[in-house]
C-alpha positions as CSV (number, residue, x, y, z in Angstrom):
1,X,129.0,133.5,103.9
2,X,129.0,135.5,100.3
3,X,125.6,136.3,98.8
4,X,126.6,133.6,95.7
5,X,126.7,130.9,98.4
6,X,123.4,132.3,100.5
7,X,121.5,132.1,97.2
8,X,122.5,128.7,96.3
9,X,121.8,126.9,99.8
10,X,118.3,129.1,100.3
11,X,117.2,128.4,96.4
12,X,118.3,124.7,97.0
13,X,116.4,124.1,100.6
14,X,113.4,125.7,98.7
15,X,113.0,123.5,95.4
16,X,113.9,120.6,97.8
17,X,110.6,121.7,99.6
18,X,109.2,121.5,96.5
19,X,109.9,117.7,95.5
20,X,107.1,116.9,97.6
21,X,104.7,118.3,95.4
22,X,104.4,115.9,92.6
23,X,103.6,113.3,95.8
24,X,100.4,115.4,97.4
25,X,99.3,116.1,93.6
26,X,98.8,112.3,93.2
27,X,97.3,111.9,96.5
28,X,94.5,113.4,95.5
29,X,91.3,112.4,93.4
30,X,90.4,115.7,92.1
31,X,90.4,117.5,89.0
32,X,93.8,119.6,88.6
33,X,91.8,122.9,87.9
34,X,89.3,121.9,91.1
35,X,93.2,121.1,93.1
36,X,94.5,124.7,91.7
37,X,91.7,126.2,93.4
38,X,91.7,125.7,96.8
39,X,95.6,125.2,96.3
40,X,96.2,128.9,95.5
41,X,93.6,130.2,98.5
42,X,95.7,128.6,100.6
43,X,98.8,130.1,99.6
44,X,97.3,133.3,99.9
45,X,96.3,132.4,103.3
46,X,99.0,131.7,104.3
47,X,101.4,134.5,102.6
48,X,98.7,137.1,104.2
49,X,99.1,135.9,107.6
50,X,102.9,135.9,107.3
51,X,102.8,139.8,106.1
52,X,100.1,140.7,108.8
53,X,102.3,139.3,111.3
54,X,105.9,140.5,110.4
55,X,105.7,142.6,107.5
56,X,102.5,144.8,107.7
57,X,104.1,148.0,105.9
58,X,105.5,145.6,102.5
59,X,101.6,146.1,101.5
60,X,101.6,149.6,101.3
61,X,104.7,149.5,99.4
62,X,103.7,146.5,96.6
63,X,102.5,149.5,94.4
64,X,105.4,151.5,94.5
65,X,107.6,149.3,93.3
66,X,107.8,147.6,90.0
67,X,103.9,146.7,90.2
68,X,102.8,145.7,86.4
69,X,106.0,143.1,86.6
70,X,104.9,142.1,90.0
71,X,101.1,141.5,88.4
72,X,102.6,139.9,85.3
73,X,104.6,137.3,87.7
74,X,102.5,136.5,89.7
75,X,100.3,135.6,86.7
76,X,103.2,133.8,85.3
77,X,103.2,131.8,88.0
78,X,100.1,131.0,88.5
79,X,99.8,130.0,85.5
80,X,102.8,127.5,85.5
81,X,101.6,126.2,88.7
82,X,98.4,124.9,87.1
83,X,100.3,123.6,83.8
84,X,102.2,121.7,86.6
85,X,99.6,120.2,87.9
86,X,97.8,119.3,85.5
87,X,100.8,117.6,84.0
88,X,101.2,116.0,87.1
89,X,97.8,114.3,87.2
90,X,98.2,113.8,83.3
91,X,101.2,111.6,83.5
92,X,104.2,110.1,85.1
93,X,105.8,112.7,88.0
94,X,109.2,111.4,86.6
95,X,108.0,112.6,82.8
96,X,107.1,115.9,84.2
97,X,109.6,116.6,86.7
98,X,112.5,115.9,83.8
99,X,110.6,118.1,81.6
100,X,111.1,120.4,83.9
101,X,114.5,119.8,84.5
102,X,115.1,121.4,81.1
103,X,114.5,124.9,83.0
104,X,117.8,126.0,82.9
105,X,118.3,126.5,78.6
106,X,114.8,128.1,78.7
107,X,116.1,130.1,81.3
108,X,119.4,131.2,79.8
109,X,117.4,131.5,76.2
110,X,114.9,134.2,77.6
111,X,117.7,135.9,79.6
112,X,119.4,136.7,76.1
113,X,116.2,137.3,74.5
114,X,115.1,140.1,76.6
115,X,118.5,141.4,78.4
116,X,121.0,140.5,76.1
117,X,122.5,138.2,79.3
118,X,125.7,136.2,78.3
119,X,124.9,132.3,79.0
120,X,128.4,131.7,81.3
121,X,130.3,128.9,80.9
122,X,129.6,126.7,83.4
123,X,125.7,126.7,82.6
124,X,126.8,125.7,78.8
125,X,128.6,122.8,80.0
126,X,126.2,122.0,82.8
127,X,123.4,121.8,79.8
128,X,125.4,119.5,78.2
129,X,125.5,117.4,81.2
130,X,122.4,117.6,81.8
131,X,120.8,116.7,78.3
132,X,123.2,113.7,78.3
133,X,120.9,112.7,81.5
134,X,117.6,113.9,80.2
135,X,118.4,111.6,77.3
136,X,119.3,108.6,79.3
137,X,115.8,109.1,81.5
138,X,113.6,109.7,78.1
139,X,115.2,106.9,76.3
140,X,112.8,104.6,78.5
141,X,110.6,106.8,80.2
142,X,108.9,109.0,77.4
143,X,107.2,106.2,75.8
144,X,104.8,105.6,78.8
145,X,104.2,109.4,79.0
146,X,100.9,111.0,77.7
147,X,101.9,113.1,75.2
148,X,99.3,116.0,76.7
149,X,101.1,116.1,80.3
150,X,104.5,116.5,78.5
151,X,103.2,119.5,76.4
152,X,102.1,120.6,80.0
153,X,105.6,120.3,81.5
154,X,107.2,122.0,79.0
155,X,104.7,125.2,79.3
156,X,105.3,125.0,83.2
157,X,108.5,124.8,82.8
158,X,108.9,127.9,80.5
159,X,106.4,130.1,82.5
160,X,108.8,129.3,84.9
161,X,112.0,130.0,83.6
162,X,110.3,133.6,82.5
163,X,109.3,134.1,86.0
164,X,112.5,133.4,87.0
165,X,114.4,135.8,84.6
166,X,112.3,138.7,85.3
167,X,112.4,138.2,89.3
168,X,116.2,138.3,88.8
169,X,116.2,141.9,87.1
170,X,113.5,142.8,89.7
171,X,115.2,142.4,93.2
172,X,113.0,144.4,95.1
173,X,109.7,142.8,94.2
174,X,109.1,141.6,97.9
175,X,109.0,137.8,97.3
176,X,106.5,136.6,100.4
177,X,103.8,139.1,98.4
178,X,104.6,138.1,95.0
179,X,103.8,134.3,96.6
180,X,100.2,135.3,97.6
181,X,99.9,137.2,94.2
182,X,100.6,133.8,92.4
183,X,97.8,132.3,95.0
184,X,95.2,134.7,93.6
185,X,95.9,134.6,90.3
186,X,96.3,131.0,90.4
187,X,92.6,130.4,92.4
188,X,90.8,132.9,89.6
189,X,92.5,131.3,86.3
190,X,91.3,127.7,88.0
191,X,87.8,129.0,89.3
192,X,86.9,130.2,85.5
193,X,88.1,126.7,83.7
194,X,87.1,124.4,86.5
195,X,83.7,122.6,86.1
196,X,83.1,122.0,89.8
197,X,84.7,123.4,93.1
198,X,83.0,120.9,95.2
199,X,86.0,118.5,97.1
200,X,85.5,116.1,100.1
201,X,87.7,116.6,103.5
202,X,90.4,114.1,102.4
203,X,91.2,115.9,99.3
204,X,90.8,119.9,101.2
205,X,93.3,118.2,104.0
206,X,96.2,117.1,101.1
207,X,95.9,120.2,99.7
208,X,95.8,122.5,102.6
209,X,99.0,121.1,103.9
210,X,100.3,121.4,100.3
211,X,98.6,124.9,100.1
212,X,99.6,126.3,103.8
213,X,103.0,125.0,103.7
214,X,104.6,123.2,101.1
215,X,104.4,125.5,98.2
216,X,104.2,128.8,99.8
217,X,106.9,128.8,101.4
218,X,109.1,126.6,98.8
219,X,108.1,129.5,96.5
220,X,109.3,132.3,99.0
221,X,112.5,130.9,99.6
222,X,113.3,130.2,95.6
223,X,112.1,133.6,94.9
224,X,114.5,135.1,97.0
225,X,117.4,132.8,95.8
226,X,116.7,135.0,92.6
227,X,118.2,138.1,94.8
228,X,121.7,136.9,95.0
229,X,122.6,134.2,92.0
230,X,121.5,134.9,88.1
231,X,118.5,133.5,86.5
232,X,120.2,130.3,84.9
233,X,121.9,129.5,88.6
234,X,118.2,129.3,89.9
235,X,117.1,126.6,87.1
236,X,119.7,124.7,87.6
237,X,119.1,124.2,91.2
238,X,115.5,123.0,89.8
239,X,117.4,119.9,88.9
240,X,116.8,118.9,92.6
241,X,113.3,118.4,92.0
242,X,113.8,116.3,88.7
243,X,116.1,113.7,90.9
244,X,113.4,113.7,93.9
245,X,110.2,114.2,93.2
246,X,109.9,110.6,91.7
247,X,111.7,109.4,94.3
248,X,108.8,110.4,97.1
249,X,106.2,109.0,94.8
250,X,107.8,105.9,94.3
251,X,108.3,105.1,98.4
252,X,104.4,106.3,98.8
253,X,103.0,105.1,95.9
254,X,105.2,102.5,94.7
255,X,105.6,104.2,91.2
256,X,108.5,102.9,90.5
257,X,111.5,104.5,88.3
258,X,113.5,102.8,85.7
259,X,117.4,101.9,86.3
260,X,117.5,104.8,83.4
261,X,115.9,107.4,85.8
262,X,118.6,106.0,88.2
263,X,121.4,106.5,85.9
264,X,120.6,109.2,84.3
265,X,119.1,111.0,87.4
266,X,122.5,110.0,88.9
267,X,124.0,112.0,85.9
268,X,121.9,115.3,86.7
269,X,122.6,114.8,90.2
270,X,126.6,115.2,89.5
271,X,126.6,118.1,87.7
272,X,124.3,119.7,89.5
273,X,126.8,119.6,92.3
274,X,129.5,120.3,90.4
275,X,128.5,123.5,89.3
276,X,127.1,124.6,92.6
277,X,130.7,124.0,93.9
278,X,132.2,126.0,90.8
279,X,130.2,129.2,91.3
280,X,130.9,128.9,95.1
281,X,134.5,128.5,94.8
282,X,134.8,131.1,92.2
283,X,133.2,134.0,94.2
């Protein structure tokens, strides 16, 4: 297997780790910044533990290598994992999760921007694809969206995409500490804007298991998708999220999509694979 193909298949078991967020976010009856909290001392838990026990010496080394970028994404990400949140519990998980779906322009756009990156191809007409199934989805969906939660998802999704483009010029950030970096900063930013920290066992159970698990380790394993396929590859593997993350909350909660999420999720779906399959075939 060719590192092209290893990034694909790890970056695409991790964001479909991931879907399952937008479901535990709107288990829960708590504030997003109160969630955020205890959400990203969790991930730090649980990042800690998995250094202590098989990589003791990367925490000597997180200094030596690259450290203001690894400070500045693991604030980026924080950061985006509270705008996602938030827009989570501000609207409709389909709104959000399409918003989000948009990653891969931002993504492209801020690879030029910074590194002068040629946008290939394949992600060109993949976008096109893609907005033709955003458009479908938003023709009935956006509507019955706050208007605050999609201003949310599109910040998440370009903290993101930032993330994402610096990670990819920054290979040897270990990925396992940069996820319990994104815990802290993620618990501090929430602990300073949140009114009240107080949260009842239900609420601390969802989140644990959301904090311990879930997004930890769906961030570990997209992180180090970055290692082996290019910024815009990574976003467009996001796309997996945007087709089931509704789907989970509408077989929970009974939230139920639109026959245009359907068809234009449908839409994504296809050229999502269809440009996995081109970048595998061509390496």
């Amino acid at each position: 297997m060719n590192n092209n193909t290893r990034g694909i298949l790890i970056t695409a078991l991790g964001v479909f780790i991931m879907s399952f967020e937008s479901l535990f976010i709107k288990l829960t009856s708590i504030s997003p910044f109160t969630f955020s909290f205890y959400l990203g001392i969790f991930m730090f838990i649980s990042m800690l533990l998995l250094l202590l026990i098989k990589q003791r010496d990367i925490i000597r080394e997180v200094t030596k290598t690259s450290f203001y970028i690894f400070l500045l994404c693991g604030i980026l990400m924080g950061s985006a994992n509270i705008f996602f949140i938030w827009a989570i519990k501000s609207t409709t998980a389909a709104n959000v999760v399409l918003i989000i779906g948009t990653g891969a322009l931002f993504t492209s756009f801020f690879a030029y921007l910074f590194y002068k990156e040629k946008i290939k191809l394949n992600v060109l007409i993949a976008s096109f694809f893609l907005f033709i199934g955003l458009f479908i989805i938003f023709n009935d969906k956006v509507g019955l969206g706050n208007l605050k939660g999609n201003l949310l998802a599109l910040l998440c999704t370009m903290t993101f995409s930032l993330s994402f483009v610096l990670m990819s010029k920054y290979t040897r950030i270990n990925r396992i500490t940069l996820t319990g970096m994104t815990g802290i900063s993620l618990a501090i930013i929430a602990y300073f804007v949140s009114d009240t920290i107080t949260i009842d066992l239900y609420n601390l159970s969802v989140v644990a298991v959301m904090g311990l698990i879930i997004t930890p380790y769906s961030r570990v394993l997209i992180f180090s998708g970055t290692k082996f396929i290019n910024a815009s590859e990574v976003s467009l593997l996001m796309i997996i999220e945007t087709v089931m993350g509704p789907i989970w909350v509408w077989m929970v909660l009974k939230e139920v999509p639109s026959s245009y999420t359907f068809i234009g999720g449908g839409i994504i779906l296809l050229t999502l694979i269809a440009n996995s399959t081109y970048i595998m075939k061509k390496e």
